[in-house]
C-alpha positions in Angstrom: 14.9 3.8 12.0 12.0 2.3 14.0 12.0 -1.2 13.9 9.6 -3.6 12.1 6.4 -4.9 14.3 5.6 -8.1 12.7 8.1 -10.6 13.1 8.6 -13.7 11.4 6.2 -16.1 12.7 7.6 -19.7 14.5 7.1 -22.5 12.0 5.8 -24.7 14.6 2.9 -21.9 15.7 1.8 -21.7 12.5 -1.9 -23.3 11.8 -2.8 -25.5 9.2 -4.4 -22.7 7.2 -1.1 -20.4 7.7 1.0 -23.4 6.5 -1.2 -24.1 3.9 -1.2 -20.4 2.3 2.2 -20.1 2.8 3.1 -22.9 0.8 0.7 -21.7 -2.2 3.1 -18.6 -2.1 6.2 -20.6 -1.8 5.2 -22.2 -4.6 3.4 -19.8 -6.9 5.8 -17.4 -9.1 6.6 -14.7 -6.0 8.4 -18.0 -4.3 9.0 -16.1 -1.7 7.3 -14.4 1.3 8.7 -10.9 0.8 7.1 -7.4 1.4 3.3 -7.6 3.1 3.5 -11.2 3.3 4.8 -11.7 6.9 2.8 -9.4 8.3 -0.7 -10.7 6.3 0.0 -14.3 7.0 -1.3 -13.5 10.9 -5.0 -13.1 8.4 -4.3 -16.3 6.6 -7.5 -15.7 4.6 -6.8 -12.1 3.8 -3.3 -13.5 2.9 -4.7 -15.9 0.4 -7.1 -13.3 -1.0 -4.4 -10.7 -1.5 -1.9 -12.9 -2.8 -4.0 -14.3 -5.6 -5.1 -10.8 -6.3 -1.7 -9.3 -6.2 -0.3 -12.6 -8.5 -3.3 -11.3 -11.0 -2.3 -7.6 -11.2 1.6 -8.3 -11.3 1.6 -11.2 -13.7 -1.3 -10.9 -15.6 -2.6 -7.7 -15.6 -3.6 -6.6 -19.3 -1.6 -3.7 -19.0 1.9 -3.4 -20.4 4.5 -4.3 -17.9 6.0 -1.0 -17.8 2.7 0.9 -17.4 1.5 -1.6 -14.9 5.2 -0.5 -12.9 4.3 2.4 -13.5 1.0 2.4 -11.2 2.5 0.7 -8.7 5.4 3.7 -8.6 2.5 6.0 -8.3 0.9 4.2 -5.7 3.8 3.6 -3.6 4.8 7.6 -3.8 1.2 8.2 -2.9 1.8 6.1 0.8 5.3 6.9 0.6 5.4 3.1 1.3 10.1 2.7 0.9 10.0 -0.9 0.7 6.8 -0.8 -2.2 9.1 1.6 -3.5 12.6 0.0 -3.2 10.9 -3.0 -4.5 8.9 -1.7 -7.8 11.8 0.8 -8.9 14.2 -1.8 -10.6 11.2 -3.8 -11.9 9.9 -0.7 -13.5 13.3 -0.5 -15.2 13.7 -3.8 -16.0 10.3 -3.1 -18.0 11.2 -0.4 -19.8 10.0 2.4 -17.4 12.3 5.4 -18.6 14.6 6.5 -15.3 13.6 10.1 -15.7 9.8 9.1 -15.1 10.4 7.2 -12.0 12.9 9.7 -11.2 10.0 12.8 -11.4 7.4 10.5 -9.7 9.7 10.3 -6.6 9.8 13.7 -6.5 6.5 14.1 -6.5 6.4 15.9 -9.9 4.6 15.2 -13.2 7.4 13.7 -15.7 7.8 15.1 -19.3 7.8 13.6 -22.3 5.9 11.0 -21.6 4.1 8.4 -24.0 0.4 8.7 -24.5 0.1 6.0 -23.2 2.0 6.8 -19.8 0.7 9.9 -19.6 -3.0 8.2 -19.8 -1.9 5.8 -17.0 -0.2 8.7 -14.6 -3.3 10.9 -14.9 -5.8 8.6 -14.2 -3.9 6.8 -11.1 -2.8 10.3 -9.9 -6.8 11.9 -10.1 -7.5 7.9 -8.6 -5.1 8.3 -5.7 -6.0 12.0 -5.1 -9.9 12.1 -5.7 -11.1 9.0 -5.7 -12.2 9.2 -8.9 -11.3 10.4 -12.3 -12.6 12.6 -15.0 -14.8 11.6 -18.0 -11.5 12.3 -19.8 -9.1 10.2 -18.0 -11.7 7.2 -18.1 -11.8 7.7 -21.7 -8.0 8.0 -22.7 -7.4 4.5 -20.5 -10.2 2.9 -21.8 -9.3 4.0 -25.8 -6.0 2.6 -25.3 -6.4 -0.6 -23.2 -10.3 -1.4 -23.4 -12.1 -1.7 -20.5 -10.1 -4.7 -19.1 -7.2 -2.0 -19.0 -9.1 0.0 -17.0 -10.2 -2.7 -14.0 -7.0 -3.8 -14.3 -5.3 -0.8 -13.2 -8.0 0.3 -10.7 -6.9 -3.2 -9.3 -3.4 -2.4 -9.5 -4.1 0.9 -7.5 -6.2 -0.7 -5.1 -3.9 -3.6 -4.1 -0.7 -1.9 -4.4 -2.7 0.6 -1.8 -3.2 -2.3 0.5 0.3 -3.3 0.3 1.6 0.2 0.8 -0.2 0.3 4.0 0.8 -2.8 5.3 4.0 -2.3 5.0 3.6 1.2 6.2 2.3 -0.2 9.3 4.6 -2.4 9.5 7.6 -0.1 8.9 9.3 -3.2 7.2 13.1 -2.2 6.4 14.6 -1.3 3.2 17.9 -3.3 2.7 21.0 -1.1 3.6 18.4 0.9 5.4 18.1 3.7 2.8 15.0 5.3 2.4 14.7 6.0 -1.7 11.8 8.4 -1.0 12.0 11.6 0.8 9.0 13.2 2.4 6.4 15.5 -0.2 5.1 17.4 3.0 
Protein backbone atom coordinates (compact mmCIF):
# COMPACT_ATOMS: atom_id res chain seq x y z
CA UNK A 1 0.00 0.00 0.00
CA UNK A 2 1.37 3.44 -0.97
CA UNK A 3 1.13 5.88 1.57
CA UNK A 4 -1.19 8.93 1.87
CA UNK A 5 0.42 12.39 0.50
CA UNK A 6 -1.54 14.89 2.44
CA UNK A 7 -0.89 14.87 5.87
CA UNK A 8 -2.64 16.31 8.63
CA UNK A 9 -1.85 19.89 8.65
CA UNK A 10 -0.06 21.57 12.16
CA UNK A 11 -2.72 23.50 14.00
CA UNK A 12 -0.50 26.32 14.53
CA UNK A 13 0.27 26.62 10.49
CA UNK A 14 -3.10 26.80 9.80
CA UNK A 15 -4.44 30.45 8.50
CA UNK A 16 -7.31 32.22 9.75
CA UNK A 17 -9.43 31.06 6.75
CA UNK A 18 -8.21 27.24 7.24
CA UNK A 19 -9.22 27.59 10.91
CA UNK A 20 -12.19 29.23 10.13
CA UNK A 21 -13.57 26.48 7.63
CA UNK A 22 -12.49 23.88 9.67
CA UNK A 23 -14.42 24.84 12.42
CA UNK A 24 -17.72 25.31 10.16
CA UNK A 25 -17.06 21.41 9.49
CA UNK A 26 -16.36 20.67 13.01
CA UNK A 27 -19.34 21.98 13.75
CA UNK A 28 -21.87 21.32 10.91
CA UNK A 29 -23.49 17.61 10.97
CA UNK A 30 -20.14 15.69 9.29
CA UNK A 31 -18.37 16.88 12.81
CA UNK A 32 -15.58 15.63 11.60
CA UNK A 33 -12.81 16.15 8.98
CA UNK A 34 -12.84 12.71 7.46
CA UNK A 35 -12.31 11.55 3.73
CA UNK A 36 -11.32 14.64 1.18
CA UNK A 37 -11.31 17.04 3.91
CA UNK A 38 -7.60 17.01 4.94
CA UNK A 39 -6.42 17.14 1.78
CA UNK A 40 -9.03 20.14 0.52
CA UNK A 41 -8.37 22.16 3.58
CA UNK A 42 -4.74 23.23 1.89
CA UNK A 43 -7.75 25.24 -0.72
CA UNK A 44 -9.62 26.55 2.18
CA UNK A 45 -12.12 28.20 -0.28
CA UNK A 46 -12.53 25.10 -2.45
CA UNK A 47 -12.89 23.38 1.02
CA UNK A 48 -15.72 25.61 2.10
CA UNK A 49 -17.43 25.38 -1.35
CA UNK A 50 -17.32 21.60 -1.44
CA UNK A 51 -18.27 21.06 2.03
CA UNK A 52 -21.44 23.14 1.82
CA UNK A 53 -22.12 21.42 -1.45
CA UNK A 54 -21.43 17.92 -0.23
CA UNK A 55 -23.58 18.84 3.22
CA UNK A 56 -26.54 19.73 0.48
CA UNK A 57 -26.34 16.44 -1.53
CA UNK A 58 -25.78 14.12 1.62
CA UNK A 59 -28.35 15.71 3.92
CA UNK A 60 -30.66 17.26 1.90
CA UNK A 61 -30.75 16.02 -1.31
CA UNK A 62 -34.44 15.37 -2.59
CA UNK A 63 -33.65 12.07 -3.36
CA UNK A 64 -34.42 9.12 -1.15
CA UNK A 65 -31.63 8.22 1.09
CA UNK A 66 -31.08 4.96 -0.31
CA UNK A 67 -31.15 6.09 -3.95
CA UNK A 68 -28.96 9.09 -3.14
CA UNK A 69 -26.39 5.97 -1.58
CA UNK A 70 -26.93 4.56 -4.26
CA UNK A 71 -25.24 7.32 -6.63
CA UNK A 72 -22.63 7.79 -4.56
CA UNK A 73 -21.86 3.70 -4.81
CA UNK A 74 -21.92 4.27 -8.53
CA UNK A 75 -19.74 7.01 -8.40
CA UNK A 76 -17.23 5.70 -6.24
CA UNK A 77 -17.05 2.23 -8.47
CA UNK A 78 -16.68 4.57 -11.35
CA UNK A 79 -13.12 6.12 -9.77
CA UNK A 80 -12.69 3.03 -7.88
CA UNK A 81 -12.11 5.65 -5.18
CA UNK A 82 -11.78 2.45 -1.59
CA UNK A 83 -12.23 4.95 0.95
CA UNK A 84 -15.53 6.73 -1.00
CA UNK A 85 -16.30 3.23 -1.20
CA UNK A 86 -15.60 1.86 2.38
CA UNK A 87 -17.32 4.92 3.51
CA UNK A 88 -20.75 4.98 1.45
CA UNK A 89 -21.30 0.94 1.61
CA UNK A 90 -22.68 0.80 5.29
CA UNK A 91 -24.55 4.06 4.82
CA UNK A 92 -26.20 2.62 1.81
CA UNK A 93 -27.28 -0.24 4.03
CA UNK A 94 -28.19 1.65 6.84
CA UNK A 95 -30.67 3.28 4.14
CA UNK A 96 -32.10 0.47 2.89
CA UNK A 97 -29.80 -0.20 -0.15
CA UNK A 98 -30.42 -4.02 -0.71
CA UNK A 99 -26.81 -5.89 -0.14
CA UNK A 100 -27.11 -7.65 -3.44
CA UNK A 101 -27.19 -4.22 -5.33
CA UNK A 102 -24.15 -2.78 -3.78
CA UNK A 103 -22.81 -6.19 -4.01
CA UNK A 104 -23.37 -6.29 -8.22
CA UNK A 105 -22.25 -2.61 -8.40
CA UNK A 106 -18.81 -3.57 -6.87
CA UNK A 107 -18.52 -5.95 -9.30
CA UNK A 108 -19.04 -3.87 -11.91
CA UNK A 109 -22.31 -5.54 -13.03
CA UNK A 110 -25.92 -4.29 -13.54
CA UNK A 111 -27.94 -5.68 -10.29
CA UNK A 112 -31.34 -7.44 -10.84
CA UNK A 113 -34.42 -6.89 -9.47
CA UNK A 114 -34.14 -3.69 -8.90
CA UNK A 115 -37.03 -1.05 -8.05
CA UNK A 116 -38.09 1.37 -10.73
CA UNK A 117 -36.96 3.60 -9.01
CA UNK A 118 -33.30 2.23 -8.65
CA UNK A 119 -33.17 1.12 -11.73
CA UNK A 120 -34.00 4.90 -13.02
CA UNK A 121 -31.20 6.12 -10.71
CA UNK A 122 -28.46 3.36 -11.89
CA UNK A 123 -29.13 4.03 -15.55
CA UNK A 124 -28.97 7.48 -15.59
CA UNK A 125 -25.74 7.79 -13.22
CA UNK A 126 -24.11 4.90 -15.18
CA UNK A 127 -24.92 6.63 -18.97
CA UNK A 128 -23.75 10.07 -16.62
CA UNK A 129 -20.49 8.59 -15.50
CA UNK A 130 -19.85 6.78 -18.84
CA UNK A 131 -21.07 9.40 -21.58
CA UNK A 132 -21.43 12.40 -20.05
CA UNK A 133 -24.78 12.50 -20.77
CA UNK A 134 -27.89 10.52 -20.73
CA UNK A 135 -30.61 9.59 -23.03
CA UNK A 136 -34.01 11.33 -23.61
CA UNK A 137 -35.18 8.24 -21.78
CA UNK A 138 -33.21 8.16 -18.72
CA UNK A 139 -33.89 12.08 -18.25
CA UNK A 140 -37.40 11.22 -18.38
CA UNK A 141 -37.74 8.14 -15.99
CA UNK A 142 -35.62 10.48 -13.22
CA UNK A 143 -37.50 13.29 -13.79
CA UNK A 144 -41.20 11.28 -13.69
CA UNK A 145 -40.23 9.92 -10.53
CA UNK A 146 -38.47 12.74 -8.61
CA UNK A 147 -39.32 16.06 -10.64
CA UNK A 148 -36.79 18.01 -11.77
CA UNK A 149 -35.28 18.86 -8.36
CA UNK A 150 -34.45 14.89 -8.39
CA UNK A 151 -32.71 15.25 -11.33
CA UNK A 152 -30.15 18.30 -10.31
CA UNK A 153 -29.93 16.75 -7.29
CA UNK A 154 -28.42 13.64 -8.46
CA UNK A 155 -26.38 15.22 -11.22
CA UNK A 156 -24.96 17.11 -8.02
CA UNK A 157 -24.57 13.99 -6.19
CA UNK A 158 -22.56 12.59 -9.30
CA UNK A 159 -20.58 15.54 -9.69
CA UNK A 160 -19.43 15.99 -6.14
CA UNK A 161 -19.08 12.54 -5.18
CA UNK A 162 -16.71 12.70 -8.55
CA UNK A 163 -14.67 15.39 -6.90
CA UNK A 164 -14.34 13.49 -3.77
CA UNK A 165 -13.43 10.25 -5.52
CA UNK A 166 -10.55 11.99 -7.01
CA UNK A 167 -9.29 13.59 -4.21
CA UNK A 168 -9.00 10.85 -2.38
CA UNK A 169 -7.75 9.03 -5.26
CA UNK A 170 -5.02 11.38 -5.40
CA UNK A 171 -4.46 11.27 -2.18
CA UNK A 172 -4.47 7.46 -1.82
CA UNK A 173 -6.09 8.05 1.71
CA UNK A 174 -6.10 4.56 3.59
CA UNK A 175 -9.03 2.27 4.18
CA UNK A 176 -9.04 1.18 7.91
CA UNK A 177 -7.50 -2.29 8.34
CA UNK A 178 -6.04 -1.56 5.01
CA UNK A 179 -8.49 -3.66 2.89
CA UNK A 180 -9.32 -2.57 -0.29
CA UNK A 181 -13.36 -3.49 -0.76
CA UNK A 182 -13.01 -2.95 -4.52
CA UNK A 183 -11.11 -4.93 -6.92
CA UNK A 184 -9.86 -3.57 -10.15
CA UNK A 185 -12.81 -3.73 -13.40
CA UNK A 186 -9.74 -3.55 -15.99
Amino acid sequence: MEPERFSELDEASLSDEQRRVRADILAGPRAGMRGPFKALLRSPGLFDTAQKLGAHIRFRSSLPRALNELAILLTARHWTAQFEWYAHHKLALEAGLPRTVAAAIAEGRRPEGMSDEAAAVHDFVRSLLGTGAVTDAQFAAVRERFGEVGVVDLIGAVGYYSLVSMVLNVDRLQVPGGELPLKPLR
